[in-house]
N, C-alpha and C positions, 0 to 999 in steps of 0.2 A: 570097509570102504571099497566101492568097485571102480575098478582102473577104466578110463576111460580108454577105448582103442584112438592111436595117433592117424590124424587125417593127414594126409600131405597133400601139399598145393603143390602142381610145379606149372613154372612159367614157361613156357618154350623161349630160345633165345633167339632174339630176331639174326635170322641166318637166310641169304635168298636160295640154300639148298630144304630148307626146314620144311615145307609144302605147306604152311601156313604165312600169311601177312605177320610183319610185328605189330604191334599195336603201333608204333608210332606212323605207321601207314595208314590206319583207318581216318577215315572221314567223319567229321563229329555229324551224328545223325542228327536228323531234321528235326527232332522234336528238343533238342540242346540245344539248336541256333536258329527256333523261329521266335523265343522275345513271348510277345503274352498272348501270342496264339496257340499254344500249348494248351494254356490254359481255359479247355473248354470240354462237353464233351462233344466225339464226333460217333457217329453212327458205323459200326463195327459189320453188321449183317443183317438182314432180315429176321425177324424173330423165329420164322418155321426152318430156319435150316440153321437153330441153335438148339443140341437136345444133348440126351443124357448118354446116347449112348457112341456117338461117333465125334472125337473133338476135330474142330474147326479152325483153320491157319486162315489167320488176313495180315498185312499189313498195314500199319497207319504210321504215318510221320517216320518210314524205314525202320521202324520197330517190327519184330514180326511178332504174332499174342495168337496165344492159341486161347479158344474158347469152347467152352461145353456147361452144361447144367448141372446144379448139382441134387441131392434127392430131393430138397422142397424146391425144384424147377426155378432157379435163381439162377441167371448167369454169372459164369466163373470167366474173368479173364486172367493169363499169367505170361510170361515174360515166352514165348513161343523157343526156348533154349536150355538143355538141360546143364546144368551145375556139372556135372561127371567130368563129359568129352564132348561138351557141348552140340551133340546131336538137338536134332528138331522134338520136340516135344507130339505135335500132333499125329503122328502116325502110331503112337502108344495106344494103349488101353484106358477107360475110365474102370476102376473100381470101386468098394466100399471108401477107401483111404484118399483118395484125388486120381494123379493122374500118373501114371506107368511110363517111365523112360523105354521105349525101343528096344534100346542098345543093351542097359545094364539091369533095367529094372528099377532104378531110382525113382520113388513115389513122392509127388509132392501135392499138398492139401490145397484147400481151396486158397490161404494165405499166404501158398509159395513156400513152406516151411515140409522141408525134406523129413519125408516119417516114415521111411521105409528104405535101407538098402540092401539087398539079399544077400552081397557077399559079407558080409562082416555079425554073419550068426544064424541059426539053422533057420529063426522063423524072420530073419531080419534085425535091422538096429536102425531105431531113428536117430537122424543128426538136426533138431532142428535149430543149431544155429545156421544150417547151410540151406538159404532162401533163394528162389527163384521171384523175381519183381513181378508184384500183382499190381492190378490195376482195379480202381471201383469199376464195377459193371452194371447195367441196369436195364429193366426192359421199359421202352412207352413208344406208344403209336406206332406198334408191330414192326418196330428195330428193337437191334439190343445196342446198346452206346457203351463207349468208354469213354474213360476220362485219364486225357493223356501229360495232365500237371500234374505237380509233384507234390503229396501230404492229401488232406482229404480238398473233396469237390468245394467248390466256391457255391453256396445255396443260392445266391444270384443268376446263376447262371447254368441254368439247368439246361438238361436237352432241348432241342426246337419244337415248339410244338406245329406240330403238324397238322394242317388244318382240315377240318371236315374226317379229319377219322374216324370210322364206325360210327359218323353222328345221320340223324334220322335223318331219309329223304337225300340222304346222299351216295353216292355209291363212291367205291375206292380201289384202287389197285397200285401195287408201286412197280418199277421200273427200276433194274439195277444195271448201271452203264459203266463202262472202262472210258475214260478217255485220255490220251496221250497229250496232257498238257498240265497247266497247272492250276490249283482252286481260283484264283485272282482271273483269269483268262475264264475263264468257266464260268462263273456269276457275271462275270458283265454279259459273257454271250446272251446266255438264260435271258438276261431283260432287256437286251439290246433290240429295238425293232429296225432301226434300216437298216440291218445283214437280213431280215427275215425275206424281202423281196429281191434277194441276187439268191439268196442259199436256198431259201426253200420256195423257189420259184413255182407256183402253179399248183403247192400243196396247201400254202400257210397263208400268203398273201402275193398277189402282185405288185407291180409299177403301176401309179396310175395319178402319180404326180400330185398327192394329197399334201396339203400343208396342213403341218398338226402341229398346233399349240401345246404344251407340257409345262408343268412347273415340278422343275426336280429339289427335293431337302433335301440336304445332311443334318443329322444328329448327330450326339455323340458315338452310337453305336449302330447308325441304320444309312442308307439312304433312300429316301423312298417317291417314286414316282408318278404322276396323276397326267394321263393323258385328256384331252379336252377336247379333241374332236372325237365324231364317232366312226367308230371302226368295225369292222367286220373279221371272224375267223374262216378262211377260205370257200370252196364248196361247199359248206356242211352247213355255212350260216343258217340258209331257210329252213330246214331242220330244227336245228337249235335257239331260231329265236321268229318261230312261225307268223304271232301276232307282232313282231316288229317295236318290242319294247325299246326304251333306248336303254344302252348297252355303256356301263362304266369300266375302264380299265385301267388300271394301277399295276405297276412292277413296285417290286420291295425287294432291297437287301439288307440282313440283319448278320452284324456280326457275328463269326467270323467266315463263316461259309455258305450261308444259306439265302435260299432266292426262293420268291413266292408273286408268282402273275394273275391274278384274277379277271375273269371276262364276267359280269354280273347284271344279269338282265333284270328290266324294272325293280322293282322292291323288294331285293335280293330271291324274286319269282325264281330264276332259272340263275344257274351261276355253273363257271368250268374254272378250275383252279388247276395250274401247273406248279409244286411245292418243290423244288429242290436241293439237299442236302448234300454236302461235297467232305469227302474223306480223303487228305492226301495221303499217297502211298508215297512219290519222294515229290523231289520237283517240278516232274516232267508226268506225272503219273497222278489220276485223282478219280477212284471209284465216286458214281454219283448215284443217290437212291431219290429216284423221282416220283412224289406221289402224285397221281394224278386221281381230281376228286372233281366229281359233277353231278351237278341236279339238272335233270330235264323230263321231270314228270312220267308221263307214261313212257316216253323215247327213250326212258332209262334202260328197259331193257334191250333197246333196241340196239343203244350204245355198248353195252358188256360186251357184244360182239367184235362190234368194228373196229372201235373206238381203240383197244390196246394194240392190233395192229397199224392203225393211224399213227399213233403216236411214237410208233416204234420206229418206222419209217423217217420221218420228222427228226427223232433226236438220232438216227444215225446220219444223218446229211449235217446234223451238227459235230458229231463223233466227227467224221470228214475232215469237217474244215477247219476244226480245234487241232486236228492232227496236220494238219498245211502248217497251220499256225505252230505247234510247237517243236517241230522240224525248223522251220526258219529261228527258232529261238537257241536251239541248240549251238546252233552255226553263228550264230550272232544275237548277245545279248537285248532285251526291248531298248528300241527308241523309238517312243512314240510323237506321232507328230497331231496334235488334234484340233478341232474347231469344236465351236459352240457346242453341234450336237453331240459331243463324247462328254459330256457336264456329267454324265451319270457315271463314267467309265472315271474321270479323274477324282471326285467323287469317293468312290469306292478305293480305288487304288491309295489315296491319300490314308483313310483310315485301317485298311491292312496295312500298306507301310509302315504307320505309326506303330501297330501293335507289334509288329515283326521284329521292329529296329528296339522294342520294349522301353519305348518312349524318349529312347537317347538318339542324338545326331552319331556323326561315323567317330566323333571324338571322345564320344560317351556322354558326354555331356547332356541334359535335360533339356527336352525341346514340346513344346505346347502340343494338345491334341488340337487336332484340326480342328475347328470354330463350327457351330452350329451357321446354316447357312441357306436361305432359299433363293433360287432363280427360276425364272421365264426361260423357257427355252422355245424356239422353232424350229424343227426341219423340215425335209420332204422326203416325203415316200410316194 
């Protein structure tokens, strides 16, 4: 019978000379007190700057997961913190075995399960009751997603698909943005049109005193929007829609993070889609990958050019004012004051709420999802 060597845990004791927090000082992170927005997957990184040989640190929900591939090119996500002395994981080595602690050399496999420590025998000793939290990982429409609930994925609720990728006659590019606020403030902006003619004055749209009819739904999991006058996308229009087709626009939000605008000329002839995807990093922090997808015939190539400059311009004047915005929230909680035309903003706000608070009032208690719901709306731009 072989003796197993004895592991010892020790706890540090919470001491304000000790140069660590005690635990009873941490703050329960974001992904323990957001309710059943956890439960979804969110977009982790760009599929090309996920590979085998350099692992990759992001944050989601104040988790930090370090990420790399493993030999049949599957992403691995694990818990970004090693089990030892809790140093950072990604600044190790990948090997034949997983992934190389820094610090001490502790290896841990694609499941989190520690199979390698050097000091405790010439070629090593696996310990694999000592696991590091893995999360499912997966790659579609050139992100890799995780899934930040707890047990396996709900098959309902799969990553967003994202529209127009790699499909014919369309071209694609994505957009990866920081902004200083949080997912909820971020999706209403995306489909908000009257901040487009104060914020993005002179790029997107102007003033020009236009009364636009809308009729916004809620579902259970979406809200989604139909404008009914016709509209124009800035300078570029006579470009983009030369013979003057009429032009259908629609904003969509789809649970729990993601916004999709479509501008689509006659019989879906020409079309420009802004798709975006929002990953919180805490509450004040929210990486966003924007795919931007367009057909415009021959002008396709004409846009490859311009076009990802354009857009970049655009969503930092939104970066901007999302940061106006989440500065004044720091200093003082939201209280919002709204009329008619924010029907999309309460809306939306009402069905994160529900998911957040995981369906109970502040009592615990069980309180209804918000009610399917259509309205008429008017304003002016």
């Amino acid at each position: 019978m072989t003796t197993q060597p004895q592991v010892i845990t020790i706890v540090p004791a919470a001491s304000p000379c000790s140069g660590a927090p005690s635990v009873q000082s941490q703050p329960t992170p974001m992904r323990d007190r957001c309710g059943d927005l956890k439960n979804y997957w969110y977009a982790a990184a760009q599929a090309a700057d996920v590979d085998a040989r350099k692992p990759l640190s992001v944050v989601i929900m104040e988790t930090r997961i370090v990420l790399w591939r493993n030999a049949q090119g599957e992403p691995v996500a694990l818990r970004d913190r090693c089990l030892h002395r809790n140093t950072f994981l990604s600044p190790g080595d990948i090997t034949e075995q997983g992934i190389k602690c820094p610090y001490h050399g502790w290896t841990f496999d694609e499941q989190g399960a520690c199979v390698n420590v050097p000091s405790e025998g010439e070629n090593g000793k696996a310990y694999p009751n000592r696991k590091v939290e893995s999360f499912p990982a997966q790659e579609a429409y050139g992100l890799v997603w995780v899934w930040m609930g707890g047990g396996q994925p709900d098959p309902q609720r799969a990553p967003f698909p994202m529209p127009h990728y790699q499909e014919k006659g369309w071209n694609t590019y994505y957009m990866k943005t920081h902004f200083d606020n949080g997912v909820t403030s971020l999706v209403e902006n995306f489909m908000d049109v009257p901040h487009t003619v104060f914020v993005h004055k002179g790029w997107f749209r102007d003033r020009k005193k236009l009364k636009v009819d809308s009729t916004v739904e809620r579902t259970d999991s979406s809200v989604l929007v139909t404008y009914h006058a016709q509209d124009a996308i800035g300078f570029t229009e006579r470009v983009l829609n030369p013979k003057g087709l009429p032009m259908q626009h629609t904003d969509k939000f789809y649970m729990p993070n993601n916004t999709r605008v479509d501008y689509i000329y006659g019989e879906d002839e020409r079309g420009f889609v802004i798709t975006s995807t929002c990953t919180p990093i805490n509450d004040h922090q929210t990486t966003v990958f924007t795919l931007i997808s367009y057909k415009f015939g021959w002008a396709n190539a004409l846009f490859r050019t311009f076009l990802p400059w354009y857009t970049r311009q655009v969503i930092q004047q939104d970066v901007e004012i999302m940061a106006n915005q989440g500065r004044s929230f720091k200093e003082q909680a939201p209280d919002f004051k709204s009329t008619p035309a924010d029907t999309l903003h309460v809306f939306i706000e009402s069905l994160r709420e529900h998911a957040e608070r995981d369906g109970k009032d502040e009592s615990g208690r069980p309180v209804p999802k918000p009610r399917p719901m259509t309205r008429d709306v008017v304003f002016w731009i």
